[in-house]
N, C-alpha and C positions, 0 to 999 in steps of 0.2 A: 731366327737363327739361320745360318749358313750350311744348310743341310748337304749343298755338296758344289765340291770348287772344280770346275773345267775349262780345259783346255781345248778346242777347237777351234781351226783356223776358220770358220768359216762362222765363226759365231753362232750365230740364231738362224735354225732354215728348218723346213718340216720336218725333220727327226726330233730334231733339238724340241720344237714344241707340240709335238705329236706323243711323243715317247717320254722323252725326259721329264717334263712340267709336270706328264702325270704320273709316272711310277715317283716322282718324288715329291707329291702335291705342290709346286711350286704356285707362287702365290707373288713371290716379285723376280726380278732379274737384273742384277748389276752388271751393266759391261762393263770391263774393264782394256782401253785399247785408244794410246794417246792419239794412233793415228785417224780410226773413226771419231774419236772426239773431238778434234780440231777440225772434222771435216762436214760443213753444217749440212749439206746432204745427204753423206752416209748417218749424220747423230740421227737426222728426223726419220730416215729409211730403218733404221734398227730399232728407232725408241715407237714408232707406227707399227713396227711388228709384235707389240706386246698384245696382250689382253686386258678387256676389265680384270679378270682376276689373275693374270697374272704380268702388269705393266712392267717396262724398259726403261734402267735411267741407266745414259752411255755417258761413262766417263774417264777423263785420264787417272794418272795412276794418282797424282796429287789430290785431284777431284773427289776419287772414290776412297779415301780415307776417312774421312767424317762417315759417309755414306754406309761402307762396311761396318766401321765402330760400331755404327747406332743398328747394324741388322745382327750385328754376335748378339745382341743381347735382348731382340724383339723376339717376339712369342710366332713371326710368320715367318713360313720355308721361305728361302730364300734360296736362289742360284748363283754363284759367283762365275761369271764366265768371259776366258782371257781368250787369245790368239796362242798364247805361247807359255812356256814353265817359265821362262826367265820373268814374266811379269806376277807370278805368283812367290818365286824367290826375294823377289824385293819386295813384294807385298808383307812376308815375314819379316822380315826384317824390319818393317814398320810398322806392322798389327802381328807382336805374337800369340794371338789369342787365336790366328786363324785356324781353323781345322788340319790335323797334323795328315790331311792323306790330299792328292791332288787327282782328280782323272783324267787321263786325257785320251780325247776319243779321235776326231778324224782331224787327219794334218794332213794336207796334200802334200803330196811328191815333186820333192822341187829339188834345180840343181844341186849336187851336197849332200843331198838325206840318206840315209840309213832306214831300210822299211823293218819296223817292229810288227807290224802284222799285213794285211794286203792295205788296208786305209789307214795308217796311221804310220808317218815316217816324219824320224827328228833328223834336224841339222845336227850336228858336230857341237853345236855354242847350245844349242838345247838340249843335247842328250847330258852336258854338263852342269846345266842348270839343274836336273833330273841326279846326277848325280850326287850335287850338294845337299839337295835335297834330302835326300835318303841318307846321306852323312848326319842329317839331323837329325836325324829319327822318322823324317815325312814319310808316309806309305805314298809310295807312284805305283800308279797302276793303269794298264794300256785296258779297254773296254768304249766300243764306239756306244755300245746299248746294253743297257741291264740284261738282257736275255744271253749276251755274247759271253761265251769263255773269257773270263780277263787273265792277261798276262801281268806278270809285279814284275819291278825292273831286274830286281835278280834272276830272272829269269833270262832278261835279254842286253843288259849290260856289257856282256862279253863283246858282243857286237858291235861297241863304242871305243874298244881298248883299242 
């Protein structure tokens, strides 16, 4: 099952399986991210960074539709982990069974952002994406690690108007 769906730009790096795998006993890891997928050194560099127990299959969005399908409904944690909201917005739209909450933890600060907390700033076309979201009923919520205060977008929305 898809214990929990994230956002972070930077993918997979020692928080990410330091911290996260274990407070949520992960067990596999889907990327989801067309541009490491088409790119055969980043796929092997991301899909090398798994574990025996908790292995990396990198895939585009097309890719990772079978893939997802088949982990809503297996018995093992599983990590859904993108770059960005807008590729979990389409992901609904293609698997509505996905989990109705997204988290998203570090985004770096790039030209255009808006900072939600000191490590986590969206663009303009992703704070929107976060918007729709939440139009559906998704719970967003800003949390770089289980330990951190999390922010929910009602909280920081205004900051996008």
């Amino acid at each position: 099952m898809i214990v929990l769906a994230r956002c972070d730009d930077r993918l997979i790096h020692g928080q990410c399986m330091t911290v996260i795998v274990q407070e949520y006993d992960i067990r596999s890891i889907i990327i989801v991210d067309n541009e490491t997928a088409e790119n055969p050194i980043l796929r092997v560099v991301f899909e090398t960074a798994g574990t025996n127990s908790a292995p990396v299959a990198v895939c585009t969005a097309f890719e990772a539709l079978s893939r997802i399908s088949e982990a809503m409904i297996s018995p093992v944690n599983v990590l859904l982990l993108m770059k960005s909201p807008e590729t979990y917005l389409r992901l609904l739209g293609d698997l509505p069974g996905l989990p109705k909450e997204l988290n998203i933890g570090p985004m770096s600060k790039r030209p255009g952002t808006i900072s939600v907390t000191r490590a986590i700033h969206l663009l303009p076309k992703e704070a929107e994406a976060v918007h729709r979201m939440d139009e559906m009923g998704i719970r967003v919520y800003f949390r770089q690690v289980p330990t951190e205060k999390t922010v929910e977008w009602a909280q920081i929305q205004k900051k996008f108007e």
